[in-house]
N, C-alpha and C positions, 0 to 999 in steps of 0.2 A: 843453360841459357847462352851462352858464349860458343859452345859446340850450334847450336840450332844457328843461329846469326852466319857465322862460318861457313855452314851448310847452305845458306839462302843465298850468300854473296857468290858461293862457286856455280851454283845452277844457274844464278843471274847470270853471270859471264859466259860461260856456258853458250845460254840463250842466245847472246848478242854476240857472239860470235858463229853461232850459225845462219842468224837473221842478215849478217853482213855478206856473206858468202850467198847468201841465196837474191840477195838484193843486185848484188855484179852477177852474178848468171842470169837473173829475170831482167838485168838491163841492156844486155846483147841487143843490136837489132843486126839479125843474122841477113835481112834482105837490104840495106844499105851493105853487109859486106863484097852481095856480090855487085853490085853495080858501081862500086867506090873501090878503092884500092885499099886493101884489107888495112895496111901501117897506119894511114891518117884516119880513118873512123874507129881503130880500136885506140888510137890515142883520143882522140876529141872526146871521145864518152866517158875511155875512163877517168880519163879528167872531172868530167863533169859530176858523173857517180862519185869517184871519190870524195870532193868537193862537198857532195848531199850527204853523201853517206859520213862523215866528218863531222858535218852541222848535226845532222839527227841523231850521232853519237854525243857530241857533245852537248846537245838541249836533255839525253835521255842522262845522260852522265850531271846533269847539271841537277834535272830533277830527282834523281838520286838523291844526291847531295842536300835535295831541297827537303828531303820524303824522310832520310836521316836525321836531320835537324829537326824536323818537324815531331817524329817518332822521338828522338832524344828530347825534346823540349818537355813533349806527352811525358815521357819518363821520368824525367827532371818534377815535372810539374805533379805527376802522380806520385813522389817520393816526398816531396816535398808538403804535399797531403796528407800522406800516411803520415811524415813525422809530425805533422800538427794533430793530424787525429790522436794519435799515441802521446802526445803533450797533454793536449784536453784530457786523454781520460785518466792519463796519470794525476793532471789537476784533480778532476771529478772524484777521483779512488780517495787522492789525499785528502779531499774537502770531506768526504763520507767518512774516512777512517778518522777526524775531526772530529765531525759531527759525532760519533759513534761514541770516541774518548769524551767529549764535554757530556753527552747525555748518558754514559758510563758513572764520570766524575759525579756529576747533578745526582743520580740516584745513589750512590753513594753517603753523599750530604745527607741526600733528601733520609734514607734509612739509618744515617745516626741521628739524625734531629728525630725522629719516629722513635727509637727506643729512649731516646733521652726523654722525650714525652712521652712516651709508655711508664719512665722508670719514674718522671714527676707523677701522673697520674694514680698510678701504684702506692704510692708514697703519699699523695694528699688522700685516696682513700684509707689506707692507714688510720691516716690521722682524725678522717669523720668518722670513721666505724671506733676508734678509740673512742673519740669525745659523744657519738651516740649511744654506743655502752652506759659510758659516764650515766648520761641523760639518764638512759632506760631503769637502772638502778634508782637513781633519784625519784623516777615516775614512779617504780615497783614502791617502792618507799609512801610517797607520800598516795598512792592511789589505795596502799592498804589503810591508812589516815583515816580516806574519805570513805573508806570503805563500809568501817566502823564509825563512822558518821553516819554516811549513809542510811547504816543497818538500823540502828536510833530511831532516827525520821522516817525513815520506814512502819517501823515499829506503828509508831505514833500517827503515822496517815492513814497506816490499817484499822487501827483502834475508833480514825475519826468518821473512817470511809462505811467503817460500818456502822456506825450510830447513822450517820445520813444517808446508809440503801436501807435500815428499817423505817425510818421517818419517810423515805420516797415509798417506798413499797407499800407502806401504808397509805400515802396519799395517791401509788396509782388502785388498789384496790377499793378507795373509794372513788376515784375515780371510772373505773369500769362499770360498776355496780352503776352509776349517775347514766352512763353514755350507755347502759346497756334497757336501760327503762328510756332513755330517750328514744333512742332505736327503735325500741317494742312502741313508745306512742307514734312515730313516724311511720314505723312500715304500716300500723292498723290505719292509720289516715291517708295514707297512698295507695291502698286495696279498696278501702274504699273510694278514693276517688277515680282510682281502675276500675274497679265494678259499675260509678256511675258512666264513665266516660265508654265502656262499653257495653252498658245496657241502650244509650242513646247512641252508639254508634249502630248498634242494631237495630236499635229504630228508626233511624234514620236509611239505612239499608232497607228495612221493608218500606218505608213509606216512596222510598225513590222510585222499588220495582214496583210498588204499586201504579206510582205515578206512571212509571214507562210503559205500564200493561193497559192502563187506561188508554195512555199516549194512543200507541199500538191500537186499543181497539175502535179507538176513535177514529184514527186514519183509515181503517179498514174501511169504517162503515160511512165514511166522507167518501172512498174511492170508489167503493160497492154504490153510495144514492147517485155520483157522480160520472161511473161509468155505464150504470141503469140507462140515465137521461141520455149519456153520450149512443150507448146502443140503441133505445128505444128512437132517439131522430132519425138512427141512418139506418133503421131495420125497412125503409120503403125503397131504399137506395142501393145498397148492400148490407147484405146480410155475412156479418162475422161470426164466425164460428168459434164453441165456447175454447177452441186450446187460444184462439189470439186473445179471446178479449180476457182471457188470466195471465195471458202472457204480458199484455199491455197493465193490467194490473201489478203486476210483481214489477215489471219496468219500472211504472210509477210510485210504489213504495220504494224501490230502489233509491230512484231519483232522489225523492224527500230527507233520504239519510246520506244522500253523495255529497261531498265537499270538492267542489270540483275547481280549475284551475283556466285562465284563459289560453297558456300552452295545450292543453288539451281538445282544442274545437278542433272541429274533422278528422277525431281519431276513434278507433273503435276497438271494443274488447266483446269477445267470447269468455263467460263464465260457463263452469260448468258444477252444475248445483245438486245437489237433494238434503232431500224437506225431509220430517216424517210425517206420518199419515195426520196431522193434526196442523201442517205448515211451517212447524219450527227447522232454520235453517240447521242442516247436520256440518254441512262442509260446503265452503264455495273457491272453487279451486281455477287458478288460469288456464283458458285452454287455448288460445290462439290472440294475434292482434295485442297491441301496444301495452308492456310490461309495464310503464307505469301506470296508468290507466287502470289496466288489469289492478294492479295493489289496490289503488281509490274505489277502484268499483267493488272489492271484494272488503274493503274495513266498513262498503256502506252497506253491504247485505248481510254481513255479520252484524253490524247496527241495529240494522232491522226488525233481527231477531224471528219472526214469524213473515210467511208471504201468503197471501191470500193463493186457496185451490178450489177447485171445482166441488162439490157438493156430490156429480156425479162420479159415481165408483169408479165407471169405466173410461173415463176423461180424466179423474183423480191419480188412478195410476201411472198415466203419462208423467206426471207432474215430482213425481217422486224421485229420479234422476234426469236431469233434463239438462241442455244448453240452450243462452238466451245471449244475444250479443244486445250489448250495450254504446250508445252513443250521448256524451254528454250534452244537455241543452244549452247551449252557448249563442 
């Protein structure tokens, strides 16, 4: 460090002694020599140069001076850092190497107070495992006592236990034998009154389809006097041909079994049907136009059960798979 500093201060000077030498040759004014008398203008200047050159040594010499103090304060004040820093952590080392010793000591305590309570511990189990010994012996003692108590009463509740399973066993055999003849008169009185309630359930089943085949033929021959007369007025006017006027027949039985609904006006459905050769509906199936509709129209053709057909063969066989669109009367 002392060699580097040494080295800086001789280059400095150095410098400034070449910068002074170049400052009196650059301050010649060699054309005032010739028109002046060379004595009085190489005194006047170099007076004057020296003069400058003096001041600006002495302000560079000065900042020097000012640049060293300032670099030594820097140093001063950088050391004086470092020995605080080096203070603190000698503090901080010895407060940790403290800390370290107190929680060193502390566990120390803390693991003889630990065996010392391990060696109480030890020492009061000891002393319960003796005195439950104790116990256990006294238990074994008087539990063979009871044992042979016990065995006694035993004895004696077997003796009584079984006088009272033959007097039970007796009373549930007659018991069973009672509930087993009730049984037999219940189930024979609830076969019978199974056998009535479905002999009149069957009768009541034929009298219903009787009813509904009357129902049924009654409608027919209501629609057949009913679409006679309807034909017979408009046979001078127009004449319908027998596929509409069964077609309008089947409509109108239709109708009779539809349950129809006010959401339903101005909607239409396509069924597509067959009958067998005697009118009975086989299948009536959706084939176009308003799904639900369609459902209604088809739980009332299956309702229906038979649809009026033509008589003739060759008009009759149309009728056997057919589609017929339906519009509710609303």
């Amino acid at each position: 460090m002392k060699n580097s500093t040494t080295f800086i201060a001789f280059v400095t000077a150095l410098a400034l002694h070449l910068i002074i030498g170049a400052v009196i040759l650059l301050g010649m004014d060699f054309k005032l020599l010739k028109d002046k008398p060379k004595e009085e203008v190489v005194i006047i200047n170099a007076s004057v140069v020296n003069q400058k050159l003096f001041d600006d040594l002495a302000k560079q010499k000065a900042q020097q001076e000012a640049d060293k103090l300032a670099a030594a304060k820097r140093k001063a004040d950088q050391i004086r850092k470092e020995k605080a820093r080096v203070q603190r952590e000698k503090k901080l080392a010895e407060k940790q190497r403290k800390e370290i010793e107190t929680k060193r000591i502390q566990a120390e305590k803390a693991e003889v107070a630990r065996k010392k309570k391990e060696e109480e511990r030890i020492l009061f189990e000891e002393i319960v495992a003796a005195k439950a010994l104790r116990a256990k012996k006294a238990a074994e003692e008087a539990k063979k006592v009871a044992e042979v108590e016990r065995k006694k009463q035993e004895a004696e509740r077997v003796k009584q236990q079984q006088a009272e399973t033959k007097r039970i066993e007796a009373e549930k055999v007659a018991a069973a034998k009672a509930l087993k003849e009730k049984q037999a008169k219940e189930a024979k009185l609830k076969a019978e009154k199974e056998a009535k309630l479905k002999a009149e359930k069957v009768r009541q089943q034929k009298a219903a389809a009787e009813a509904e085949r009357l129902r049924q033929a009654e409608l027919d021959k209501q629609m057949e006097a009913e679409f006679a007369d309807a034909f017979s007025n408009a046979q001078s006017s127009k004449q319908l041909s027998e596929i509409a006027r069964y077609k309008a027949l089947i409509q109108d039985k239709i109708s009779r079994n539809w349950q129809v609904e006010p959401s339903m006006k101005g909607k239409t459905c396509t069924l597509a049907i067959r009958l067998a050769p005697d009118g009975l509906v086989l299948t009536a199936n959706h084939s176009k136009g308003d799904q639900k509709l369609c459902d209604s129209a088809k739980r009332a053709t299956l309702r229906a059960k038979t649809l009026p057909i033509p008589k003739d063969p060759e008009i009759a066989v149309q009728f056997r798979d057919f589609d017929i669109t339906l519009e509710p009367d609303l």
